[in-house]
N, C-alpha and C positions, 0 to 999 in steps of 0.2 A: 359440535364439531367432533368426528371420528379420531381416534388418535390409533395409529400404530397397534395391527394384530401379529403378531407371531404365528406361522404357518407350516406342520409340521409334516411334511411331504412324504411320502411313499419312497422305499430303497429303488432306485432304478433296476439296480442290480436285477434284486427278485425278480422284477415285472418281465428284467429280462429276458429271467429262463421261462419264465412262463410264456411270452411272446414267441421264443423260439420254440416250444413245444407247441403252441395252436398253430405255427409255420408247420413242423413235421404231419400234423395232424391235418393241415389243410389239403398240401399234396399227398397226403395217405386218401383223402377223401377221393378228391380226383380221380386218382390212381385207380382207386376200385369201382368209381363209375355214384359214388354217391354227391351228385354235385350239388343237391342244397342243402346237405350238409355243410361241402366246401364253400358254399355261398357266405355260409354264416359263416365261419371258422378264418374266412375271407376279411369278414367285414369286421369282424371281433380281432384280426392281425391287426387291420389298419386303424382302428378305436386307442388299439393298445400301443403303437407306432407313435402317435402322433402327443401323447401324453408324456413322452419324454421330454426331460426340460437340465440343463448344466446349466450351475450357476457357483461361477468362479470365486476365488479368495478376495475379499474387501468387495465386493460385488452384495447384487440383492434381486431377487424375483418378485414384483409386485401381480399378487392375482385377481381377478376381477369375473366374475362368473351373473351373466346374461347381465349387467348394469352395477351389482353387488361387489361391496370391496368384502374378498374375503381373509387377506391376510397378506403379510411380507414372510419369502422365504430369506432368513440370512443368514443360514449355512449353507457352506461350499460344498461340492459333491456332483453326484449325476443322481436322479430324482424320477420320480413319475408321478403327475399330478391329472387330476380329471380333464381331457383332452378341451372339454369344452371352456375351460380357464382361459383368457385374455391375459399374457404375460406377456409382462413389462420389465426391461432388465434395469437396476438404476444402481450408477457404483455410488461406491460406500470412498472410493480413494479421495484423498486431499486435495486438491487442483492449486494451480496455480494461477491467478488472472493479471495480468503485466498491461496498465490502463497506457493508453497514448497518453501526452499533454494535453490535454484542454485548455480552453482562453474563458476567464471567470474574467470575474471583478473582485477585487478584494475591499475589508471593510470598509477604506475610506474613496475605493470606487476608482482605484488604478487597475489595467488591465494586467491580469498575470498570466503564465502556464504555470499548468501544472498536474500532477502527475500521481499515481499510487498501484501499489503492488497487493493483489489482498489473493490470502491464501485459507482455502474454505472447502468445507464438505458436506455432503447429506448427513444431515444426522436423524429424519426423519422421514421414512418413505411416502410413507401417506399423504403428507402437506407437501413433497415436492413432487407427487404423481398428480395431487387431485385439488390441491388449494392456490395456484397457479396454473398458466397452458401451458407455459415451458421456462421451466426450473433454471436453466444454464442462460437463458434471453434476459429473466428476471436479476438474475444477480448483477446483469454487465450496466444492468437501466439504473437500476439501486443503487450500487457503487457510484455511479458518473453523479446522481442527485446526492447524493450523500457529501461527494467531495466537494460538489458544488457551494451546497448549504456549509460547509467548512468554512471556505474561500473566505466566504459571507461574514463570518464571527470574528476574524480576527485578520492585522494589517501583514502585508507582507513585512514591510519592518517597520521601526519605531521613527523614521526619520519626520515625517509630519503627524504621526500621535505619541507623542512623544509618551503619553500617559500610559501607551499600552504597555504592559509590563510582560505577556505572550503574543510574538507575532510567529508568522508562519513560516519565518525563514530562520529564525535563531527559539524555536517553541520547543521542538524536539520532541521529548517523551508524550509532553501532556499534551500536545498538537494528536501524535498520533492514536494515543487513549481514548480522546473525544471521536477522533473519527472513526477508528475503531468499533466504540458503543453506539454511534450512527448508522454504522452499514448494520451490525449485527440487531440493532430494533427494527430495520426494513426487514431482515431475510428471514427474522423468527417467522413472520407469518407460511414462509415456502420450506420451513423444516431446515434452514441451512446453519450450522455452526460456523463459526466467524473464527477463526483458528488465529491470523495473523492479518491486520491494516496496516500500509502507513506509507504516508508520502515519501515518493522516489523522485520525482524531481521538480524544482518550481523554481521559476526564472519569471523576469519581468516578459510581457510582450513585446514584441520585436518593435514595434513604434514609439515606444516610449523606452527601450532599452539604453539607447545612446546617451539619452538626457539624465538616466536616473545614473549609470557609472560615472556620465562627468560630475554630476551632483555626489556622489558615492568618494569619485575623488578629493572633489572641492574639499568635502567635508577631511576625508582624512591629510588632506596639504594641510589645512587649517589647526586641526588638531595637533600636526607634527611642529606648527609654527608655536605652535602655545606654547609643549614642552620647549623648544627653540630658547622663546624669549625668557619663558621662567628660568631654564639656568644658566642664560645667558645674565639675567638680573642679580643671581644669586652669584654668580664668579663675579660681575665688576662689586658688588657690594663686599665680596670677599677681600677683595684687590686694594679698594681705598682703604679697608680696615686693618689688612698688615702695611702698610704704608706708614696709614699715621701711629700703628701699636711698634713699630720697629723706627722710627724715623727714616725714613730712607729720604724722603723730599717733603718739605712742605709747601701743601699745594691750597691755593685761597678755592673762593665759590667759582670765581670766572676759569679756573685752572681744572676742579673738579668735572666742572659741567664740561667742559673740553673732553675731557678722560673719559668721562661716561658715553661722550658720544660716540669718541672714537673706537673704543671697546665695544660699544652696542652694532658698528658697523663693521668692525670686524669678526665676531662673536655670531649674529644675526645671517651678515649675508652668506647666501649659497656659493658664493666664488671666492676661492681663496685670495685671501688678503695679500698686495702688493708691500711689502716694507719700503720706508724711507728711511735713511739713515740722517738724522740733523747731526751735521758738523759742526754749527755754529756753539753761542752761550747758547746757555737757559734762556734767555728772554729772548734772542734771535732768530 
């Protein structure tokens, strides 16, 4: 495989006085009635015309002469190169490529979107002019397979593997590291540097959306009921034990178990507790 020539071009400038001097020289021909002289001086203007070539800052001229790769120019400037050179302009700037969502599967085969932002550049004229048809088609195809094969490796969350310890919604760094070294091993082969990867958005699929927030909730009501009852168990245990460390009442098992429950239902429930005031004795 060819790798990247450096191609050191002719001043424009020059060619230019000289281009205007075979100009004065052609209608000098004319002029005095020498026309094939002017024929040539004619055809050597337009030789010299057409081998003019600019090629801007972060920019690159790829040349190619009758099938032959001859070289990258990538210096900026105005230039004259052999007219008969095939130039090809290819920038050198950073791009920016902003993916749609897409609809995958994720590891355990739930539908997702989702999403990434990759930011990338030529770093290789050669392999993005001649080892690919089209270098900017190749990157959007590689990207979308890349993300794709992501989806694939790992769950969107831990709620049914519980095992996984990176999923793709709370993975973060090392999510986008892997995808990252993904795209940038597809694009080595078209010359591209892999500057920045990484997932920009990923949501459940709209069909299965509804089902996984109410399970999304379930899970956090449930959660919230745990701490709930843990200090809710932890105050009545606190409660019987300054009771009986202080004497305030002494209360038997059938009196306890009362206590416990009624604390647990007030302590527990989500609506605040009604009071009753007992008038009567103790045992009334």
């Amino acid at each position: 495989m060819k790798q990247e020539l450096t191609f050191k071009p002719v001043s424009g400038y020059v060619v230019l006085l000289i281009t205007i001097l075979v100009l004065a020289a052609t209608i000098t021909s004319f002029a005095y009635g020498v026309v094939w002289l002017g024929v040539l001086l004619a055809i050597l203007f337009v030789f010299l015309t057409i081998g003019f070539t600019v090629v801007n800052p972060n920019e690159s001229c790829v040349l190619v002469l009758f099938g032959a790769y001859k070289g990258t120019i990538k210096d900026n400037g105005f230039f004259w190169v052999n007219p008969f050179f095939v130039r090809r302009n290819i920038s050198l700037r950073a791009r920016n490529f902003n993916s749609e969502p897409i609809k995958v599967n994720d590891k355990i085969g739930n539908p997702i979107k989702i999403g990434l932002v990759l930011v990338w550049k030529v770093s290789n004229t050669y392999q993005a002019a001649f080892e690919v048809d089209d270098y900017q088609h190749f990157v959007l195809v590689q990207s979308d397979a890349a993300l794709r094969k992501l989806a694939g490796l790992y769950p969107y969350d831990n709620f049914e593997d519980h095992e996984a310890v990176v999923t793709l919604r709370s993975g973060g760094e090392e999510v986008n590291v892997e995808l990252e070294r993904e795209i940038r091993e597809r694009l080595t082969i078209a010359g591209i540097f892999v500057i920045e990867a990484r997932i920009n958005y990923i949501a459940y699929a709209e069909e299965i959306a509804n089902a996984m927030l109410r399970r999304q909730q379930a899970t956090a009501v449930v959660a919230a009921r745990f701490k709930i009852v843990e200090g809710a168990v932890s105050m009545v245990q606190m409660a019987l034990n300054q009771l009986s460390d202080k004497k305030i009442v002494e209360l038997d098992e059938d009196k306890k178990a009362a206590m416990v429950s009624n604390l647990m239902v007030v302590l527990v429930s989500d609506k605040d507790a009604a009071p009753v005031v007992n008038a009567g004795t103790l045992h009334n």
